[in-house]
N, C-alpha and C positions, 0 to 999 in steps of 0.2 A: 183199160189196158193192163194196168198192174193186174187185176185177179184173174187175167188171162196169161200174164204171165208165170206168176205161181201155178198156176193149171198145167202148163203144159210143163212147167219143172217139177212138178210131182207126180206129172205123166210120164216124165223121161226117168228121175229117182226108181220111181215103182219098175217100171221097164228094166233098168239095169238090175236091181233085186229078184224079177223073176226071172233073168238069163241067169243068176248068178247062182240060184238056185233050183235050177232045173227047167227054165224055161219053156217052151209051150204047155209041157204035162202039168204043169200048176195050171195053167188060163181054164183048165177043167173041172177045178176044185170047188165040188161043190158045197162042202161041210167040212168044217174044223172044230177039234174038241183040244183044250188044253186043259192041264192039271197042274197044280203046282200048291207047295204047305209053304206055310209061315211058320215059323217056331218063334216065339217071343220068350225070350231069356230076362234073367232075374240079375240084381248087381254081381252073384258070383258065378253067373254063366249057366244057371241050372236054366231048366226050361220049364217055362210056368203057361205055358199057354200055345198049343198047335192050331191054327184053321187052313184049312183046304178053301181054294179058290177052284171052280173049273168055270171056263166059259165056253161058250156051244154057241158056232156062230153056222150059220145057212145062209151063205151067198145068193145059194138060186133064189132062195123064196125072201131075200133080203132083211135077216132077224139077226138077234143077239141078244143072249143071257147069258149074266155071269153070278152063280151062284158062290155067297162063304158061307160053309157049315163049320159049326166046333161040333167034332164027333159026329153024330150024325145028324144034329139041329142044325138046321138052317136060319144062321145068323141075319142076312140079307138077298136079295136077290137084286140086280136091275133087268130090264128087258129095252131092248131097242129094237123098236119096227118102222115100218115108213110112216102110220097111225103116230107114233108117237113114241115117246119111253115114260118109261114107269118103273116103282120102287118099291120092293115089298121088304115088309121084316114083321116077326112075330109081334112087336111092340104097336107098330103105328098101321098096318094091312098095307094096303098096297095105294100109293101115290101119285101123281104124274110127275114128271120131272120137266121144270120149262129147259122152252127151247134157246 
């Protein structure tokens, strides 16, 4: 009973989130791209270090990867598929991640 409870209260949470943002024309979405930088600053505020994060998610085909590059190296990636997730970076190649 409780994890049916949570279920259907983050069936109602999500519910109001996509009335609240445009409701039905989201339930169609079938890909989403975000982008966003980190800047990491020094003790006097200088900036000593940018990475960009983007993650690329495919609802339909049910996937996600979120790449960080510094510049145009690619620091890390992970991928999540229904197979699995996994973790790559130039250091160690690519990993499984448990479940």
């Amino acid at each position: 009973q409780p994890a049916q409870s949570q279920a259907q209260a983050g069936r109602a949470l999500l519910d109001r989130a996509l009335k609240a943002n445009g409701g039905d024309s989201l339930r169609g979405l079938r890909t989403m791209q975000q982008r966003s930088e980190m800047t990491f600053v020094d003790a006097q505020g200088q900036p000593v270090l940018v990475l960009v994060s983007v993650a690329s998610v495919d609802y339909a085909n049910g996937w996600m990867r979120a790449t960080t590059l510094q510049g145009e190296q690619v620091v890390n990636e992970q991928f999540l598929t229904p197979e699995g997730a996994f973790a790559s970076t130039p250091q160690s190649g690519t990993v499984p991640l448990p479940r």
